[in-house]
C-alpha positions in Angstrom: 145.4 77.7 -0.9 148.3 77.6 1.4 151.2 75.8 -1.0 149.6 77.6 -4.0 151.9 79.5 -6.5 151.4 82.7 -8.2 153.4 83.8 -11.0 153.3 87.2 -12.7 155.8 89.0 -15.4 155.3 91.9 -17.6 158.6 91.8 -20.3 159.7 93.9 -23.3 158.3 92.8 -26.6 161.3 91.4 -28.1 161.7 88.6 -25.2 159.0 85.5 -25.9 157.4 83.4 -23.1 159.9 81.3 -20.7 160.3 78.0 -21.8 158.7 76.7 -18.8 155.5 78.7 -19.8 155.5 76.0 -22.9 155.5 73.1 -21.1 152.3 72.1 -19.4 153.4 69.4 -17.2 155.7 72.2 -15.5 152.3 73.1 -13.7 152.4 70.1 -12.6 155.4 70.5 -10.2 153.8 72.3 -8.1 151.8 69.3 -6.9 150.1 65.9 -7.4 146.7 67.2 -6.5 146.6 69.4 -9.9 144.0 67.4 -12.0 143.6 70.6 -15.0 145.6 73.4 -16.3 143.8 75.3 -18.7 146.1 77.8 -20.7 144.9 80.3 -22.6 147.1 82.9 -25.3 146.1 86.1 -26.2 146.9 86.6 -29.8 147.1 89.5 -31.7 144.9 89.6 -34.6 145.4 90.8 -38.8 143.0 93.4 -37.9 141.3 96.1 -35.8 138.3 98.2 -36.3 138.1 96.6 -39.6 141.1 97.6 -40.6 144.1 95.4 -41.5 147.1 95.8 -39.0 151.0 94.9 -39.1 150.6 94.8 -35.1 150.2 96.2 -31.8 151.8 99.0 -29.5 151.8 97.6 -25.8 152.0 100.4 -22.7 152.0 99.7 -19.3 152.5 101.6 -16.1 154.6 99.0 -15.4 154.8 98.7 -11.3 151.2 99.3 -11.1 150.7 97.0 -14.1 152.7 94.3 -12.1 150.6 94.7 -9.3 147.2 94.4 -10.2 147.9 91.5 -12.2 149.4 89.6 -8.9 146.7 90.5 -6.7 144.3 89.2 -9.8 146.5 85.9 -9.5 146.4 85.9 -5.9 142.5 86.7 -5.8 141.6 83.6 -8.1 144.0 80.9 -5.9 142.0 82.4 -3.1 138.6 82.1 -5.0 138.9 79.4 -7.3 141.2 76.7 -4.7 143.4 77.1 -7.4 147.0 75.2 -7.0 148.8 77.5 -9.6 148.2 81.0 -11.7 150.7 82.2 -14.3 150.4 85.5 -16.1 152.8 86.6 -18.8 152.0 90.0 -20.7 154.6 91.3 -23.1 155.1 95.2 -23.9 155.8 96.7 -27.2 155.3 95.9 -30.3 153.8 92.7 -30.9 153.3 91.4 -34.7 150.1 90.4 -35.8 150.1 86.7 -35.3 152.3 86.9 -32.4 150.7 86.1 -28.5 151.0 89.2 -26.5 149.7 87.6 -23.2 149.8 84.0 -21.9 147.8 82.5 -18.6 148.1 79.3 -16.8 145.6 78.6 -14.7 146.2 75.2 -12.6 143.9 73.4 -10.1 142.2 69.9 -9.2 139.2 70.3 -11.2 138.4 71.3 -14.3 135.2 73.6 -14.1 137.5 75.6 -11.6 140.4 76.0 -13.6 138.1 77.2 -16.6 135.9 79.6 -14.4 139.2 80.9 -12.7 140.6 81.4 -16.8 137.7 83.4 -17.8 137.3 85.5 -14.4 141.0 86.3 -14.3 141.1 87.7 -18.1 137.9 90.0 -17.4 139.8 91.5 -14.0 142.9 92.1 -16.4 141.1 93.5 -19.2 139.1 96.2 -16.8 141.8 96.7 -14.1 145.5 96.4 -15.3 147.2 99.7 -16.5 147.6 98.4 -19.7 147.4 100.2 -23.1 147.6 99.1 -26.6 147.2 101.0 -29.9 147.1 99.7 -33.5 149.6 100.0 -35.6 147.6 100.3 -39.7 149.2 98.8 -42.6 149.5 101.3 -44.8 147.8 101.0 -48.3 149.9 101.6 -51.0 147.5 101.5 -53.3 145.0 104.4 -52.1 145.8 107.8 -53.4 148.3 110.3 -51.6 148.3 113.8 -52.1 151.4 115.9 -52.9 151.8 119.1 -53.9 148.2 119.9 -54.5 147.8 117.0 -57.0 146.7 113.5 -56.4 149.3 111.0 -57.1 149.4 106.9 -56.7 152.6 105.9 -54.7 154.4 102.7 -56.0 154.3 99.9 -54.0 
């Protein structure tokens, strides 16, 4: 769409979302035809592979990172008529229980908005450069070896 914004930003772990990311009616601004914004946060869960976790290690290559996820923002305004698309990944560490990625996806309808929400995630997931890997709690309780003799460590 020809007046349609597309908003991308890849940021260190320690910085959160921009205010303006919290405030739906901020979509709005954009223009008086915008009818839905579906948002949707990516949140980092307790545990991975089964396996509790304290959080996640975030990677990105971060100019091609950047790029992919604007022409994925760019590609659904073009395909869904969509007035607005925000994407908002952080990098790092991100704490399990803490939202590691945050889209807005604005348009005049509904159905579009959602569509656009669940193509746009699938395009980031198999096409943007980046990586994560889990960080384990460790388990105090399980036996550690030392010197040749199992031992429990104190928690």
């Amino acid at each position: 769409m020809a007046n349609s914004v597309c908003e991308v930003l890849l940021t260190e772990a320690r910085l959160k979302a921009p205010p303006e990311v919290l405030d739906p009616s901020s979509s709005l601004r954009t223009s008086l035809a915008v009818g839905a914004v579906v948002d949707f946060w990516g949140i980092v869960r307790g545990a991975e592979d089964g396996r509790e976790i304290d959080g996640i290690e975030y990677e990105a290559h971060q100019e091609m990172a950047e790029h992919q996820l604007k022409l994925i923002a760019q590609q659904a305004i073009e395909e869904f008529a969509l007035e607005r698309v925000i994407i908002h990944h952080r990098i790092g560490f991100i704490g399990a229980g803490e939202a590691s990625l945050f889209m807005r996806v604005s348009s005049r309808h509904r159905a579009e908005a959602f569509r656009a929400s669940q193509w746009a995630m699938d395009e980031l997931k198999k096409k943007v450069p980046i990586w994560k890997r889990a960080q384990y709690k460790i388990d105090r309780s399980s036996p550690r070896l030392r010197r040749g003799r199992q031992t429990r460590q104190a928690a």
